[in-house]
N, C-alpha and C positions, 0 to 999 in steps of 0.2 A: 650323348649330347655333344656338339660340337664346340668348339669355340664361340662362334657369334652367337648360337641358343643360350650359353653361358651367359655373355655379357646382356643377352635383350634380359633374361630371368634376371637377373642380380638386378637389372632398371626397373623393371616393372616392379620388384621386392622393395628397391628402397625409395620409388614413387607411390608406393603403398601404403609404406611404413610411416614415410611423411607427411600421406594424407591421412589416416588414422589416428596420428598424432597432434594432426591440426584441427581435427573433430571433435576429442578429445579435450584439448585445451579451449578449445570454446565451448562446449558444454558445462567444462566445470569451471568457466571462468568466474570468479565471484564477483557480484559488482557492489559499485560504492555504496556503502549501507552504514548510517550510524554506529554507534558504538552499539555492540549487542547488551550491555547493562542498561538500558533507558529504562528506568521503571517508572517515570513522573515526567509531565508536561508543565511548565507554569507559563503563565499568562497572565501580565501585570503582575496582580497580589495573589493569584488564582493559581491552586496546583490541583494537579488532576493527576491519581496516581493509575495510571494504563498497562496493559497488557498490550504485548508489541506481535503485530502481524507484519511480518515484513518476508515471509515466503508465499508465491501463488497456493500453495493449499489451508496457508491460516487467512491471506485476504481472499478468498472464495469462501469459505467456512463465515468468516467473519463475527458478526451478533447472531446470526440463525440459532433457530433452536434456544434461547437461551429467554427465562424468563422477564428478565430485568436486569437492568445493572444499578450499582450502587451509586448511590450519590459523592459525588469528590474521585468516582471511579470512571474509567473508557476504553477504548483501543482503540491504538493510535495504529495505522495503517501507515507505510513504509515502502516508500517503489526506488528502484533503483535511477530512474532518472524522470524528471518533470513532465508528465505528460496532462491532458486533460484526461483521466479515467471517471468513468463514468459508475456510480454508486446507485443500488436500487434495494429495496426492502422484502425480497425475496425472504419466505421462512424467519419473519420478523414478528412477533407478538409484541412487540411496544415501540415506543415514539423515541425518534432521535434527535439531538442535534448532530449535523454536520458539519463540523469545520477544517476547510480547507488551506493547505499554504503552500508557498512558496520554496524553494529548495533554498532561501535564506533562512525560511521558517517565518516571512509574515503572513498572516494569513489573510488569503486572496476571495474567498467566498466563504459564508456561513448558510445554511440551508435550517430555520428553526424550525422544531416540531416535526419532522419528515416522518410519513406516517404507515403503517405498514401496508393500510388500505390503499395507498398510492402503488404498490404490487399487483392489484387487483383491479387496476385498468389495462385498457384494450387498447393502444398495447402499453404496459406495466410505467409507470416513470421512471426514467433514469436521471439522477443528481450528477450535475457536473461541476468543476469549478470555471469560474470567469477569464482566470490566464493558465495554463498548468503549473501543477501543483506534484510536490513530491512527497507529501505528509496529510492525511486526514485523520480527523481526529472525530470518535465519536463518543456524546455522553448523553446523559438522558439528556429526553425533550424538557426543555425551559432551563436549562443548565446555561447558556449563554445569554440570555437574558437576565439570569438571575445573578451574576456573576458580569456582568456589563461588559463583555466579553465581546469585539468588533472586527470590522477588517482594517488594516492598517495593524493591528497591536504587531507584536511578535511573540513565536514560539520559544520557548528556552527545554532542551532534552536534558533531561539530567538522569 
């Protein structure tokens, strides 16, 4: 190998390296996410203790598959930045509420009752929020009505 074959190889090795490393670093970039201990939402006088989805395969998984949840129980879904994500009742066996918020944490839409039969339209409904939202929250159906539970309140993570 000659001189100049030297210098193009060593370019192309540390134009490599540098891009390797910058694929790298944004793969594994973490992004802004609550404190990973949140195990309760309160709302007013309202606490709702939640199981936190806050990676794409527990918010894909979600409520699926799962008979019921507990009363004063939910999961609280978790995105890394405010978008309108759109929520639907795929492999759902019971009624939700929906509660959506804001990346301050007030919440911006509530969807009551949302029902799994809503899956089983042509084509299935999707739940969105009214501004985007970087927090949902779900509990059983009638859980926000019973609990007087609105838009405007705010969320408190704890």
């Amino acid at each position: 190998m000659d001189i100049d074959q030297k210098k193009i190889w060593s370019i192309v090795t540390a134009v490599g390296v540098i891009a390797l490393a910058a694929v790298f670093a944004y793969a594994y970039k973490t992004p802004p996410m609550p404190p990973q201990h949140i195990s309760q939402v309160t709302i007013g006088s309202t606490t709702v203790q939640v199981e936190v989805a806050d990676t794409d395969a527990k918010r894909e998984l979600g409520l699926s598959y799962r008979d019921s949840l507990l009363q004063g129980h939910g999961m609280l879904f978790v995105f890394s930045s405010a978008e309108a994500y759109g929520f639907w009742m795929k492999d759902m066996s019971f009624s939700i509420d929906m509660i959506f918020a804001d990346k301050e944490g007030k919440i911006v839409t509530i969807y009551k009752d949302a029902s799994p039969d809503s899956y089983k339209k042509n084509p299935p409904e999707i739940f969105y929020p009214t501004t985007p939202a970087l927090y949902v929250l779900e509990v059983p159906a009638g859980f926000a009505r019973e609990h007087g539970i609105a838009e405007g309140q705010q969320f408190v993570l704890q």
